[in-house]
LOTIKOL-67086 format. One record per residue (C-alpha): x, y, z; residue in three letters; residue number from 1. Coordinates in Angstrom, 2 decimals. Example, Ala and Ser with C-alpha at 12.3 -4.5 7.8 and 13.67 -1.06 7.14 Angstrom:
<sites>
SITE         x         y         z     r     k
SITE     12.30     -4.50      7.80   ALA     1
SITE     13.67     -1.06      7.14   SER     2
</sites>
This chain:
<sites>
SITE         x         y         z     r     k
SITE    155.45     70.26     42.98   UNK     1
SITE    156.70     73.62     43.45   UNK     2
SITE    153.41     74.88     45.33   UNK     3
SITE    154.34     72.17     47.72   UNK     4
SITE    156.68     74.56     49.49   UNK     5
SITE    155.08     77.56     49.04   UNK     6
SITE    151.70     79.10     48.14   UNK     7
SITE    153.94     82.40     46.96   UNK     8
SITE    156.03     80.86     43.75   UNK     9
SITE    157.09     84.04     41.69   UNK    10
SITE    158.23     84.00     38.06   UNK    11
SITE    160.46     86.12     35.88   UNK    12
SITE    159.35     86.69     32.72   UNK    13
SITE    161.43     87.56     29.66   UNK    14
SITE    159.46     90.77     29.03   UNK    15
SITE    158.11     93.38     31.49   UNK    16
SITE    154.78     92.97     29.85   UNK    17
SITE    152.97     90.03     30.63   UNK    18
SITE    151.48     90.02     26.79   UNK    19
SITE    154.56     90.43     25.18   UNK    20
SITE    156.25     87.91     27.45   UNK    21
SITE    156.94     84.17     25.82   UNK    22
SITE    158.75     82.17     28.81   UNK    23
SITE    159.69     82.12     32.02   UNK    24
SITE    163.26     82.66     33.10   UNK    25
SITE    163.16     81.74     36.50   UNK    26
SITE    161.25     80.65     39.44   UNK    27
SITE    161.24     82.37     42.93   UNK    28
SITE    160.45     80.67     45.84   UNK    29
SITE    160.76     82.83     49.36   UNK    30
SITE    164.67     83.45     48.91   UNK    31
SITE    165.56     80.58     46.38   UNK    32
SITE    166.14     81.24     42.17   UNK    33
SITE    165.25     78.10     40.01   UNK    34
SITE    166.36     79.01     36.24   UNK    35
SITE    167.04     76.68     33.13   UNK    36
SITE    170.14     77.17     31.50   UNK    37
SITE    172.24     75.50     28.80   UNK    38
SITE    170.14     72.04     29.59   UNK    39
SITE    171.15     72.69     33.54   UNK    40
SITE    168.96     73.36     36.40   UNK    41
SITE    170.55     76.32     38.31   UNK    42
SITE    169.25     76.56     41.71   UNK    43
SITE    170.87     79.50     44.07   UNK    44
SITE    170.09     80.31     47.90   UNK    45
SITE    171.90     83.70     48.52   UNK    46
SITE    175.66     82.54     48.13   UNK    47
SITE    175.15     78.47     47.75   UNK    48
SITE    174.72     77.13     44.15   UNK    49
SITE    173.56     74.03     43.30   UNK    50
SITE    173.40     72.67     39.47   UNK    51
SITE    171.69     69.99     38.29   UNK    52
SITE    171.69     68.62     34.43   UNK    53
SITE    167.84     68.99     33.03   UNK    54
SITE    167.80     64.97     32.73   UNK    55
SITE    167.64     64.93     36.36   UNK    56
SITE    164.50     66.88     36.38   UNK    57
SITE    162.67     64.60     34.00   UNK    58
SITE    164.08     61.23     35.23   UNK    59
SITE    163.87     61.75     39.08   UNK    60
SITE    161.64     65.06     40.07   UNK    61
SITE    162.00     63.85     43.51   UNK    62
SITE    164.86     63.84     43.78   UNK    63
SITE    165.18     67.54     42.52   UNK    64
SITE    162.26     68.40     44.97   UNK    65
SITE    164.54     66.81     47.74   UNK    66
SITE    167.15     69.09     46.90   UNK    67
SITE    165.68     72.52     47.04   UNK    68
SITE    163.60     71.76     49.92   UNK    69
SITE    167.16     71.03     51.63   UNK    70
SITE    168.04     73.96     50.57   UNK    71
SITE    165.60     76.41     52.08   UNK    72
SITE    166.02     74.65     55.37   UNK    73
</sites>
């Protein structure tokens, strides 16, 4: 869904080295952060922050996709 909005989706990686790394702290996609914390989708545009719970994510994906696209507009 993500590639949707942007051909240019960066992740953060919990280690520098892309061998060593084992997950994927966050998504960046042009100037929005997408992270998973404590079971809560944290998205952030600059000052706004939106947070989701992860249930959203897996029961309505649409609806999440809804979201940050109304956020990078």
């Amino acid at each position: 869904m993500l590639r949707r909005l942007s051909d240019r989706i960066r992740f953060d990686l919990d280690d520098r080295y892309l061998d060593k790394a084992s997950k994927i702290e966050a998504y960046r996609i042009k100037d929005i952060v997408i992270k998973l914390a404590d079971h809560q989708l944290v998205i952030t545009k600059g000052d706004e922050l939106k947070t989701l719970p992860m249930d959203d994510l897996l029961k309505q994906p649409s609806m999440v996709f809804k979201e940050i696209v109304r956020m990078m507009g």
